[in-house]
N, C-alpha and C positions, 0 to 999 in steps of 0.2 A: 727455921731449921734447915733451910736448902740453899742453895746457891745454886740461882737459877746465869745464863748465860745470854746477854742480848744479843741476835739473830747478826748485827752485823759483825762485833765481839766474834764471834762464831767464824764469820766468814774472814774475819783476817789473817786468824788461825788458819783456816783450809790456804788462804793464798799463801801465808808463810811454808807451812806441811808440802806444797806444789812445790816452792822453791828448794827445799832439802831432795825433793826423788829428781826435781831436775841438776840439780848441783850432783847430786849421786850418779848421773846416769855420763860425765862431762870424763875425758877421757884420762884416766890415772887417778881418779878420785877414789876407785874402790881399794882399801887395802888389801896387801898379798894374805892369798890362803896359805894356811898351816896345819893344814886338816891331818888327823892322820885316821885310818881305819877303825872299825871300832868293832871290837869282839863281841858285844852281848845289846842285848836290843834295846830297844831305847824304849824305856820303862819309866825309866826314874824324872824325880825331877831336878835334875842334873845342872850345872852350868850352860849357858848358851852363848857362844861368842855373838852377840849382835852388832851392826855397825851402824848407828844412829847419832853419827859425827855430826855427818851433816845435817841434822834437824836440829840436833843444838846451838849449831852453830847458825840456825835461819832464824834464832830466837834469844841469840845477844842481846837484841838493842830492844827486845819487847818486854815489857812491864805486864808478866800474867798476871797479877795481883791486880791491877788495874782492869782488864779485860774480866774480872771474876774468874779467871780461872788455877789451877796448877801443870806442875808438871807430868802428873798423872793425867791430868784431862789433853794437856797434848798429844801425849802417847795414846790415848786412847781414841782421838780424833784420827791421828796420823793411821792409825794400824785399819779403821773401818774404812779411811778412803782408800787405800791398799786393797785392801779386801773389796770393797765396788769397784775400784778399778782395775782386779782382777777378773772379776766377775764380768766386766764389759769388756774386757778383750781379747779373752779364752781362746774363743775361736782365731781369733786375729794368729795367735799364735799357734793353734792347732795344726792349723794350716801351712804352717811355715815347717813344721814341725823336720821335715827335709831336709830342710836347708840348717837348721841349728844342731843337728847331728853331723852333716859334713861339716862343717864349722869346728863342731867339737872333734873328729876324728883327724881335724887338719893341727889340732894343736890347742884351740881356745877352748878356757875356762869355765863350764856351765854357769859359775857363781857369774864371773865376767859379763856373759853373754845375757845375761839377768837382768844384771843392773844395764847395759848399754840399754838395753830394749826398755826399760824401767816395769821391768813385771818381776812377779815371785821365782826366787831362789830354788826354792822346791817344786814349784807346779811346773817348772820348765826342768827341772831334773825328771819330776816322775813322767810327765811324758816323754823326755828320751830316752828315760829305762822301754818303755812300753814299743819304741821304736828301733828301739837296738836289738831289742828280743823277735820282732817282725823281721825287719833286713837281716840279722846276722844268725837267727836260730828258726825262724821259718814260724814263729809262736805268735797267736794275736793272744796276748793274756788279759784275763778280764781282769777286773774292777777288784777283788779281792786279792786276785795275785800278785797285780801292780800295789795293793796295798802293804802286803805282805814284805815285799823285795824292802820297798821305804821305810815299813818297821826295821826290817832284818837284814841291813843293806848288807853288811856282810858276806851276805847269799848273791849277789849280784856278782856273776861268772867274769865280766871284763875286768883286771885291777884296777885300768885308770880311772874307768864309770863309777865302779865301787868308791874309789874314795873322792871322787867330784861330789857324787850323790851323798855320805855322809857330811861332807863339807859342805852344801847346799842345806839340806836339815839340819847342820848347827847354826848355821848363818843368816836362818829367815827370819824377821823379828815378827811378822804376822802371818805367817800362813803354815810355819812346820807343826807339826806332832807337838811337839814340844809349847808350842804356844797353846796350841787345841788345849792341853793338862793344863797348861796354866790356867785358860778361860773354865774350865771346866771345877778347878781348884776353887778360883774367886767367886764362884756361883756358888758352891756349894758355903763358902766360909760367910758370905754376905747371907746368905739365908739362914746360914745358923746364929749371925748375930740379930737378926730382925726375931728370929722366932728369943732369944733371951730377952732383946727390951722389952718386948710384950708381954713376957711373963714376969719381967723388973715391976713395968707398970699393973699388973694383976690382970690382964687381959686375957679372955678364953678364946681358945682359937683350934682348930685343926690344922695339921698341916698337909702339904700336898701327899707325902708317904703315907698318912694317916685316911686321904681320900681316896688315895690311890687302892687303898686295900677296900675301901667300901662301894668300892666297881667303878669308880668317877675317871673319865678319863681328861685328858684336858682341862687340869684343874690348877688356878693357882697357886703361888709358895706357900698360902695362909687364908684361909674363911674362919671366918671371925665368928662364933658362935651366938654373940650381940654387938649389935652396930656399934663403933665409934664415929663419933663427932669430931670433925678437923674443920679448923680456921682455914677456909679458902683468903686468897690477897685482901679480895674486893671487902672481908670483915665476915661475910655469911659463913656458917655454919654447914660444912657436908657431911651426909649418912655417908657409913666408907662400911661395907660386908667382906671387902675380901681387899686381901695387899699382896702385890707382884715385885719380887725382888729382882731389879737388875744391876748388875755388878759392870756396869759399861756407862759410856758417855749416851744421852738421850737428843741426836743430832736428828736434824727434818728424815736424812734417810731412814737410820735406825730406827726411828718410831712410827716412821710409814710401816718399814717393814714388819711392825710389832701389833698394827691397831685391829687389824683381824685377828689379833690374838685377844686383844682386849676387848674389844666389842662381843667377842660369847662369851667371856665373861660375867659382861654388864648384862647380858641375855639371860644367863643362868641364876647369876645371884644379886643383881642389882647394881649399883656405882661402886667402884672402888676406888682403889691407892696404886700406884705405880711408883717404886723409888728407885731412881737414876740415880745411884750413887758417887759416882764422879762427875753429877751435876749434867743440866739439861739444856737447852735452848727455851730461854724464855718463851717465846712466842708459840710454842708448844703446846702451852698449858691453855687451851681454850676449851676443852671438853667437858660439857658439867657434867658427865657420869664417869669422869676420869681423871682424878686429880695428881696431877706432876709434884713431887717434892725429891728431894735428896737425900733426908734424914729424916727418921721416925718425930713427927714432933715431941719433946718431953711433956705435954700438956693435953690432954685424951679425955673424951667426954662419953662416957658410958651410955649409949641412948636407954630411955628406960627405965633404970636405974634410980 
């Protein structure tokens, strides 16, 4: 029931994914903004103009079906290396942060100045709000206010910043507000669909809302009230007490980042289930108090019973 990903599969994806933010970053590749202002806060979950041309077009002549994967598992490969490699060059650009605001007050494009540098959209808009507000109003604005402005750009007192900055948070395909709702949407909708197969299959289970009221903090999508039995590859039979819904691709980063989660887990209530819904990296799946899949299997063994 999974589709799992082999490790090099995986990696030709990342070298193609590298070739689309370098082709994005190559000069007149980005298309012209058309942004216009936007009156009421960005709530909903609305259209998003994203421009992901060039990742399509880095994967013409590749056969995802071949490589096990789909077009969702690229996007979702694509959006985590974005996001790590935002993550590792923050500072790089923090620092710079000076010079991309005289830049911008000589005429250039935040969106522009984004893609040449190859970093997010948004996270080089919200730090030049934070830097226009120091030089031009004498304000060092914390962490919420700077949040506030990017909710409610609106509110941002330059017009040309103001509508750079909504045109930046339409434009980001992984790091605006608007992706945040999305990832937060697909969380919530994959966890409601694991908690209906389990009850399809007559499975008793608690769910996290349900532990969370019973003082538990740090607690799974699902503890299973009696063990089920799942066919591991190798043919053997695993006890599984609790299942971790995730609504993303299960890449070496992402599940580095994720195993101290799962390990107090395996602490608290013994082996479980982790489902990578858009499919995982094979070579992954080595933990026997952890077993990787994609899909609930249809086939559950009631231990006990």
């Amino acid at each position: 029931a999974d589709r799992s990903m082999l490790l090099a599969a995986f990696e030709t994806i990342q070298a193609r994914c590298w070739d689309a933010l370098r082709a994005a970053a190559e000069p007149g590749s980005a298309p012209p903004s058309n942004a216009v202002a936007t009156s009421q806060p960005l709530d909903g979950l609305g259209p998003s103009r994203v421009y992901l041309q060039e990742l399509e077009q880095a994967f013409t002549d590749v056969d995802l079906e071949e490589l096990g994967a789909t077009w969702d598992t690229v996007l979702g490969i694509y959006t985590q290396m974005m996001q790590d490699h935002v993550k590792r060059t923050l500072g790089l650009h923090r620092r710079r942060v000076e010079a991309y605001l005289v830049a911008f007050e000589s005429g250039s494009c935040i969106k522009q100045l984004a893609v040449s540098e190859q970093f997010s959209p948004y996270q080089l808009a919200r730090m030049l709000v934070e830097e226009w507000y120091r030089k031009h109003k004498g304000e060092q604005l914390h962490k919420k206010g700077i949040s506030r402005l990017m909710r409610y750009p609106e509110r941002i007192e330059d017009e040309r910043l103001r509508l750079c900055v909504a045109d930046c948070i339409d434009s980001d395909p992984c790091l605006s507000p608007f992706h945040d709702r999305l990832r937060e949407a697909a969380g919530e909708e994959y966890e409601f669909i694991l908690e209906r197969k389990l009850r399809c299959l007559g499975v008793a289970f608690q769910s996290e809302h349900q532990l969370r009221k019973l003082g538990m903090a740090k607690t799974p999508d699902v503890k299973l009230d009696v063990p089920i039995g799942v066919r591991r590859r190798d043919g053997s039979t695993m006890a599984l007490h609790w299942i971790d819904s995730k609504a993303m691709f299960g890449s070496p980063s992402s599940h580095r980042q994720n195993r101290a989660q799962f390990e107090g887990y395996v602490n608290r209530f013994g082996p479980g289930l982790v489902l990578y819904w858009f499919g995982f990296v094979e070579e992954l799946d080595v933990d026997p108090t952890v077993l990787l899949l994609q899909d609930l299997p249809s086939e559950l063994v009631v231990l006990g019973s």
